[in-house]
C-alpha positions as CSV (number, residue, x, y, z in Angstrom):
1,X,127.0,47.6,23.3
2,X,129.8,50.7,23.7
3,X,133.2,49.1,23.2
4,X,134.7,52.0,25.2
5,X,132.3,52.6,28.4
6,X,132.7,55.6,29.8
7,X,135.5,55.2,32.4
8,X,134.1,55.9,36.1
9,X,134.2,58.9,38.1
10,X,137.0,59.1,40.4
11,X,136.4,59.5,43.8
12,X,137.0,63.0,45.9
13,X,140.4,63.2,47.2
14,X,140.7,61.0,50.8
15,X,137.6,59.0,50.0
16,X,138.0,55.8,49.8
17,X,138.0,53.9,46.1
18,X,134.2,52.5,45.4
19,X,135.7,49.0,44.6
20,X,137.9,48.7,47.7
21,X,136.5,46.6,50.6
22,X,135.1,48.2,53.6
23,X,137.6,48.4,56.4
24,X,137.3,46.0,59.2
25,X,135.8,47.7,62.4
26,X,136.6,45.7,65.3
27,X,133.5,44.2,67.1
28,X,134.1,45.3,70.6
29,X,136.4,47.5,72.6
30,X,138.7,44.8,73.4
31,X,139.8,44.3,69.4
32,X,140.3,48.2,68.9
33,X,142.4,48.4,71.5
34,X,144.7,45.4,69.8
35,X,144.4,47.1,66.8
36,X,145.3,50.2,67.9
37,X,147.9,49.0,69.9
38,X,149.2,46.9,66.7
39,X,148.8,49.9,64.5
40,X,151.5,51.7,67.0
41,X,153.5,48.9,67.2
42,X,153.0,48.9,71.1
43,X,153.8,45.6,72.5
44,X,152.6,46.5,76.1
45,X,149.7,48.1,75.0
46,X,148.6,44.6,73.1
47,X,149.7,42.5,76.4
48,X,147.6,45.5,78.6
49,X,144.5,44.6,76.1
50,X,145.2,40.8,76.5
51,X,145.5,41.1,80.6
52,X,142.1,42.8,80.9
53,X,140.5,40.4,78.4
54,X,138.2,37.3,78.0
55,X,140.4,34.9,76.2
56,X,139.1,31.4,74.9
57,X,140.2,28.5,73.5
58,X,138.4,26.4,71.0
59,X,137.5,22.5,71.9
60,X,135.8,19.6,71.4
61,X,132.2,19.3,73.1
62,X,132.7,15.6,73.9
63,X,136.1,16.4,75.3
64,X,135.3,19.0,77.6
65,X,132.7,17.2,78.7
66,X,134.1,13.9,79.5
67,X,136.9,15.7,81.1
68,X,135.6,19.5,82.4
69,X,139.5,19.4,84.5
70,X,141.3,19.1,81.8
71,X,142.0,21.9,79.1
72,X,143.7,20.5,75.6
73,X,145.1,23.0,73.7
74,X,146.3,22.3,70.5
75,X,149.1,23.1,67.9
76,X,147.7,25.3,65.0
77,X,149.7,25.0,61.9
78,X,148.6,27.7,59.8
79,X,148.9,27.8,55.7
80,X,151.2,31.0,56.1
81,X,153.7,28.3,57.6
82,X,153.9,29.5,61.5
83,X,152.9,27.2,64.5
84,X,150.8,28.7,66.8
85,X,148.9,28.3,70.3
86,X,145.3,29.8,68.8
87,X,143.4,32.3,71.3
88,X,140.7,33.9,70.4
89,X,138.7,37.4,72.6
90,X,135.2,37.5,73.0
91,X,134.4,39.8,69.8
92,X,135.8,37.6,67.6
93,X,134.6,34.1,68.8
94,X,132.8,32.1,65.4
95,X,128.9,31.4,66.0
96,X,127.5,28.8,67.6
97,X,127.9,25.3,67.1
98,X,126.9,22.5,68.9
99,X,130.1,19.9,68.9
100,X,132.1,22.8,69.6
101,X,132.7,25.0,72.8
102,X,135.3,27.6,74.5
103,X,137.0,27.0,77.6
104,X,138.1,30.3,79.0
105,X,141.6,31.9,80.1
106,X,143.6,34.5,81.5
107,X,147.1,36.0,80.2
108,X,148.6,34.7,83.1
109,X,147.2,31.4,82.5
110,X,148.5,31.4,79.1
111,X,151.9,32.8,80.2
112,X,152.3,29.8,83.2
113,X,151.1,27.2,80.4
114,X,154.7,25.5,79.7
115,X,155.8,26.8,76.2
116,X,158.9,24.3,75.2
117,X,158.7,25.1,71.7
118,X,160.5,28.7,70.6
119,X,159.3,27.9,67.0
120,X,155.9,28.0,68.3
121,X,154.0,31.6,68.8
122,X,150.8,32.6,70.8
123,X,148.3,33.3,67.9
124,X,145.3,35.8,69.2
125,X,142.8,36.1,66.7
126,X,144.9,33.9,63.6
127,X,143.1,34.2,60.5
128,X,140.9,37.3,61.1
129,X,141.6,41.1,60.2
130,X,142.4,41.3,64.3
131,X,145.3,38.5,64.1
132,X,147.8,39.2,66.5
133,X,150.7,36.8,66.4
134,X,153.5,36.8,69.5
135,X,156.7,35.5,70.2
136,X,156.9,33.1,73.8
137,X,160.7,33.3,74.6
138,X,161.0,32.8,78.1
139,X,161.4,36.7,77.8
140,X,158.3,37.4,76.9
141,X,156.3,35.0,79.0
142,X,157.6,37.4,81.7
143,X,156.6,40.5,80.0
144,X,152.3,38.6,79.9
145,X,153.0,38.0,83.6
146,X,153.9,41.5,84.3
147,X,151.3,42.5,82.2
148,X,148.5,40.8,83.9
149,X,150.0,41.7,87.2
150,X,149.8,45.2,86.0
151,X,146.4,45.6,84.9
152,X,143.3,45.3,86.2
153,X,140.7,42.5,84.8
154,X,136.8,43.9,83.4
155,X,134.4,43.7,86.1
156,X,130.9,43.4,86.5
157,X,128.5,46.1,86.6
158,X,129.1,47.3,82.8
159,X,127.2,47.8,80.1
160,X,128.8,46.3,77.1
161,X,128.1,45.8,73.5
162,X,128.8,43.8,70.0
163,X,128.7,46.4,67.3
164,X,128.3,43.0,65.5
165,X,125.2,42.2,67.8
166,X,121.3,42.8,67.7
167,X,120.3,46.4,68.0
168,X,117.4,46.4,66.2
169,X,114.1,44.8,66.3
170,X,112.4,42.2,68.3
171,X,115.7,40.3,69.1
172,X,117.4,42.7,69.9
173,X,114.5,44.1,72.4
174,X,114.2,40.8,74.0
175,X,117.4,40.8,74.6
176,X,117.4,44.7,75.9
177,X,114.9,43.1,78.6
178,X,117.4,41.1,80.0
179,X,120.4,43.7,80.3
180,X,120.7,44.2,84.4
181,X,122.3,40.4,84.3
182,X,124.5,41.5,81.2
183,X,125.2,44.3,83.2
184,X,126.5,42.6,86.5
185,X,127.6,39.9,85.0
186,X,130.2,42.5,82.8
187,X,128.9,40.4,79.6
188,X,127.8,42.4,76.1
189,X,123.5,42.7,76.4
190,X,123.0,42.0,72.7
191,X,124.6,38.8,72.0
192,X,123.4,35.2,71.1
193,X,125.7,33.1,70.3
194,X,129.0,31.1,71.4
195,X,129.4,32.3,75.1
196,X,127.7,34.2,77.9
197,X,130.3,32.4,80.5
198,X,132.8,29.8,80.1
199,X,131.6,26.7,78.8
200,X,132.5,24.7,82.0
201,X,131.3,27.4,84.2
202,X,128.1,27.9,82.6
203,X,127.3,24.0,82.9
204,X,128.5,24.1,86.5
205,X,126.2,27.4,87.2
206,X,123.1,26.0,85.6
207,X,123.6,22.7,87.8
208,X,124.4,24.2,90.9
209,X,121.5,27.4,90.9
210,X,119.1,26.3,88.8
211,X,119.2,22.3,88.9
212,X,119.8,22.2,85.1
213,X,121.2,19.2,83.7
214,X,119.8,19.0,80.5
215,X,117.5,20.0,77.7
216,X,114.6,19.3,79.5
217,X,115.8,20.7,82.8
218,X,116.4,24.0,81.0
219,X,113.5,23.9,79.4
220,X,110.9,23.2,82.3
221,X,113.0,26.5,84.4
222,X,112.3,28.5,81.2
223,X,108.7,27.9,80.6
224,X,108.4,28.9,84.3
225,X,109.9,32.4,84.2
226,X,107.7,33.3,81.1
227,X,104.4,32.2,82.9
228,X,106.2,34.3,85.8
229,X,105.9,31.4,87.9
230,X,109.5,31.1,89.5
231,X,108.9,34.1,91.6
232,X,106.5,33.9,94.8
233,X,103.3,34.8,94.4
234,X,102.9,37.3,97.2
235,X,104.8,40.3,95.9
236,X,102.2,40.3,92.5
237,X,99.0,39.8,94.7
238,X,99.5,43.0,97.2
239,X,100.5,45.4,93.9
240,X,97.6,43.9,92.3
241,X,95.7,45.2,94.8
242,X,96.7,48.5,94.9
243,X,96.0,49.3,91.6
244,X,92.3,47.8,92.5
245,X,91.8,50.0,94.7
246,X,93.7,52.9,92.5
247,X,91.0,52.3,89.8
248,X,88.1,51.9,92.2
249,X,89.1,55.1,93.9
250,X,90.4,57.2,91.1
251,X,93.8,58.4,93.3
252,X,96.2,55.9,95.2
253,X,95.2,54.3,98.6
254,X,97.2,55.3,101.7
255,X,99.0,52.6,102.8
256,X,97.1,51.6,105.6
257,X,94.0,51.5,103.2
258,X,96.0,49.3,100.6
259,X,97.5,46.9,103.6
260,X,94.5,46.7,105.2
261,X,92.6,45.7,101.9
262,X,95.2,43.4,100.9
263,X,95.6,41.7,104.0
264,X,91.6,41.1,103.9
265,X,91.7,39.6,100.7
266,X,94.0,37.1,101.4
267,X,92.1,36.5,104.9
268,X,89.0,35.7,102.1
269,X,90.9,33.2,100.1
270,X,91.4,31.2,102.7
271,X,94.7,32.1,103.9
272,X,95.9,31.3,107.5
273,X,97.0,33.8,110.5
274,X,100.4,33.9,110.1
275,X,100.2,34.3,105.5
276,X,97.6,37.2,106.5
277,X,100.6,38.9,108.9
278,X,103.1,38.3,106.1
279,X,100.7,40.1,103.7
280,X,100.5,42.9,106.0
281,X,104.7,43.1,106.2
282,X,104.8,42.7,102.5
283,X,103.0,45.9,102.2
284,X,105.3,47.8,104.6
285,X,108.0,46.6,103.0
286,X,107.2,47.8,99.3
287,X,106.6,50.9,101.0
288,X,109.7,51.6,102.3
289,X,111.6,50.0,98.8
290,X,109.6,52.2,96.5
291,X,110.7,55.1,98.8
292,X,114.0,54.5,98.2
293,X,113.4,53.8,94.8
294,X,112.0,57.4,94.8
295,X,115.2,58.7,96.3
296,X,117.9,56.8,94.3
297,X,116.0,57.3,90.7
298,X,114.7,54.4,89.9
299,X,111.1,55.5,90.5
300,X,110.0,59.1,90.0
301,X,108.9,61.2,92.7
302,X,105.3,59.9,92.3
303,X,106.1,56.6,90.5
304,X,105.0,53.1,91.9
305,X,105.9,49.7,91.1
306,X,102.6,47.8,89.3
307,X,104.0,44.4,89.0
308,X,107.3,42.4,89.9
309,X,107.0,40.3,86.4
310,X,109.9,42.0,84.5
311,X,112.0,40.0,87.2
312,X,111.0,36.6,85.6
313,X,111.3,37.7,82.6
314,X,114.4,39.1,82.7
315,X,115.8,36.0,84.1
316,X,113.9,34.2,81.0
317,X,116.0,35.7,78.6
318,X,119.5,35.1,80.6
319,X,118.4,31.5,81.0
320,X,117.7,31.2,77.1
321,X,121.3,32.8,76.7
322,X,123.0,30.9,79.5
323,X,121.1,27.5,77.8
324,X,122.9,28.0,74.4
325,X,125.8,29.0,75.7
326,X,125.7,25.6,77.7
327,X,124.7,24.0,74.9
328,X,121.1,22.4,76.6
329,X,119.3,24.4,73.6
330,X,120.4,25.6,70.0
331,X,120.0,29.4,68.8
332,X,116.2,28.7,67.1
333,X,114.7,27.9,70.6
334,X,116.9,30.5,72.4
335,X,116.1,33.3,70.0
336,X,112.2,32.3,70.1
337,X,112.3,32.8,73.8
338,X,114.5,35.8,74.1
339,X,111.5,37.1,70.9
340,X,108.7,36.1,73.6
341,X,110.0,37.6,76.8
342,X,110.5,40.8,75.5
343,X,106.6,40.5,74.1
344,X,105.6,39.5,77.3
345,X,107.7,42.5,79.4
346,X,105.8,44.9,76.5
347,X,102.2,44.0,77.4
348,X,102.9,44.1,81.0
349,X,104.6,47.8,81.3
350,X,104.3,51.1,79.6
351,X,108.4,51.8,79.4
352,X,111.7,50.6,79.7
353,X,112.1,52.9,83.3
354,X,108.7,50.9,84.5
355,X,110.4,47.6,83.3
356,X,113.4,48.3,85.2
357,X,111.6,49.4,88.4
358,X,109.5,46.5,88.5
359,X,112.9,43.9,88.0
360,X,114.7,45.8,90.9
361,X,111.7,44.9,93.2
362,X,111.0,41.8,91.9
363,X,114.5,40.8,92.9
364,X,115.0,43.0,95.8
365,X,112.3,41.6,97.9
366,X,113.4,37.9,96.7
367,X,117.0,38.2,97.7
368,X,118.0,41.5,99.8
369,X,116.2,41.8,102.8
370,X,116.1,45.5,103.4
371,X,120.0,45.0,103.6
372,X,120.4,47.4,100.6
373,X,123.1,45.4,100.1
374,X,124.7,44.2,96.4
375,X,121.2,42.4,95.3
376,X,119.7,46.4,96.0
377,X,123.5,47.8,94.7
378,X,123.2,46.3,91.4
379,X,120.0,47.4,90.3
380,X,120.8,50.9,91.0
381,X,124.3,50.8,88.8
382,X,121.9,48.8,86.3
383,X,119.2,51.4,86.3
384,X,121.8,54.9,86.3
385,X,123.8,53.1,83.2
386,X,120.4,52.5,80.9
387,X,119.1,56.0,81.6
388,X,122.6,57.8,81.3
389,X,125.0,55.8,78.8
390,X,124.8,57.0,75.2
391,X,125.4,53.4,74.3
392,X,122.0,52.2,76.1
393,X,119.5,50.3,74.6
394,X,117.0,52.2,75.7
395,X,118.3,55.4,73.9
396,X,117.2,53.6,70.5
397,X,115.1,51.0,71.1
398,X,111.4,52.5,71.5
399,X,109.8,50.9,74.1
400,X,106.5,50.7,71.9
């Protein structure tokens, strides 16, 4: 053995040393504005990042569920010797754990809290490379209430991601499949893990839409959107027959070829008078949606809608995330599911523009009644973001 290795190579000038850690990349937009912000020494600009931010404070499961009113939030004595109120944003939040949950905040609610202590500082972030510690004189409680006053809060309709997050590989599509939710909801589309909403919220959302109390509850609802069984029938039955009659033919049906077919077939099964005249209204009505998915992008000029599936299981992979996040399922079962969906939305289209055509109508005909209203809105936003935003998941995640 050489007593006297060869010493190493320098690095080029600016480079940075071999042996020296990685810098910290902050995990979402929210953190590199603080650190930005922090690097300036800008004050406002950290209260401006705080005022349009998720903020959340740690607590125990038990307690927030015995008492979903109340919101504890406790001293944090650190070992660098400050006192601190701990906050924590969204990008920064520790993975998921089941005795543990977040109860959400605002600035201002932070600022009206009732800080007695002057020895006691607001602690964003404490014991990461993003900690951001403030003062809460009296002064500055003012300064967060100004702030929040002064700028707006995120709102739905974004597409947002973790650079910490799945981006890659069968997770990560699954979870691509349910991104118009992630979208309107203003939420990133690739994470699984501590949050989608508050903790409270999500429990209170699951109870009142979805009837969701428990494992079980969440469970039976889940196993219904993958066997595409939440949605009615009727939408899958006339498209169905359309592409019948497409393959029988070798070119599309007119549409009083396809409404008269459908309608018969239903008359067949059995159905009754007034299920044959809704089949028959059905039809008209995909008509006229597909047109104006023709004219707003989300179809092509030619393009059709072949089944309404991707609505279900779109919703499948929100529920897994919104189940975890409420805590009715841990990360195995919602990561299986979130896997499955996005197997299931492969086999049943041919790209992610398809998938997304065929979740707008799915949900469109469910909730919007030709109103073209925010249930028709969102879709569109949803749709023009994926195909347009460098930042999409369907500009590097192949659909096959």
């Amino acid at each position: 053995m050489n007593p006297n290795p060869p010493s190493p190579t320098p690095p080029a000038p600016g480079a940075p040393a071999p042996w020296a850690p990685a810098p910290w990349v902050p995990p979402s937009e929210t953190e590199q504005l603080l650190h930005e912000a922090a690097l300036r020494g800008d004050v406002r600009g950290q209260l401006a990042a705080l005022a349009g931010a998720e903020l959340y404070i740690p607590a125990p499961r038990a307690e927030a569920d015995a008492d979903p009113e109340t919101l504890v939030w406790r001293r944090h004595v650190d070992p660098a010797g400050f006192v601190c109120r701990p906050l924590l944003t969204r990008g920064m939040l520790p993975a998921w754990h089941p005795d543990w949950v977040f109860r959400g905040v605002t600035l201002r609610w932070v600022a009206e809290f009732g800080w007695s202590d002057p020895q006691v500082w607001l602690g964003v972030n404490v014991g990461t490379p993003g900690q951001l510690l403030l003062p809460a004189a009296p002064a500055d409680l003012a300064l967060w209430q100004r702030a929040y006053a002064e700028n707006d809060r995120a709102p739905g309709n974004r597409l947002v991601a973790l650079r910490h997050g799945a981006l890659h590989g069968p997770l990560a599509y699954g979870l691509a499949c349910g991104v118009h939710l992630a979208i309107g909801n203003g939420v990133p589309w690739n994470e699984i893990g501590t949050v989608y909403r508050e903790y409270v919220e999500e429990r209170e959302q699951l109870r009142d839409s979805w009837g969701i109390t428990d494992h079980e509850g969440w469970r039976s609802q889940l196993d219904a959107l993958l066997d595409a069984r939440n949605s009615p029938p009727e939408p899958d039955f006339v498209l169905r027959a359309r592409e019948q009659l497409t393959a029988a033919m070798g070119e599309l049906p007119s549409a009083d070829l396809w409404r008269e077919t459908a309608a018969g077939h239903a008359q067949d099964l059995g159905a009754d008078a007034a299920t044959v005249k809704g089949i028959e209204e059905l039809v008209r009505r995909v008509v006229r949606y597909e047109a104006r998915f023709r004219a707003d992008g989300l179809l092509p000029p030619d393009g059709r809608v072949r089944t309404t599936v991707a609505y279900d299981y779109g919703r499948a992979v929100n529920l897994a995330r919104w189940g975890l996040s409420a805590r009715f399922c841990g990360p195995a079962d919602a990561e299986a599911a979130i896997v499955y969906a996005g197997a299931l939305s492969k086999s049943a289209h041919r790209s992610w523009e398809e998938f997304s055509a065929g979740y707008a109508l799915g949900r469109v005909l469910r909730f919007d009644d030709e109103e073209y209203g925010p249930f028709y809105e969102q879709n569109v936003v949803a749709h023009r973001l994926l195909a347009q935003s460098e930042g999409s998941p369907w500009k590097h995640i192949p659909w096959r």
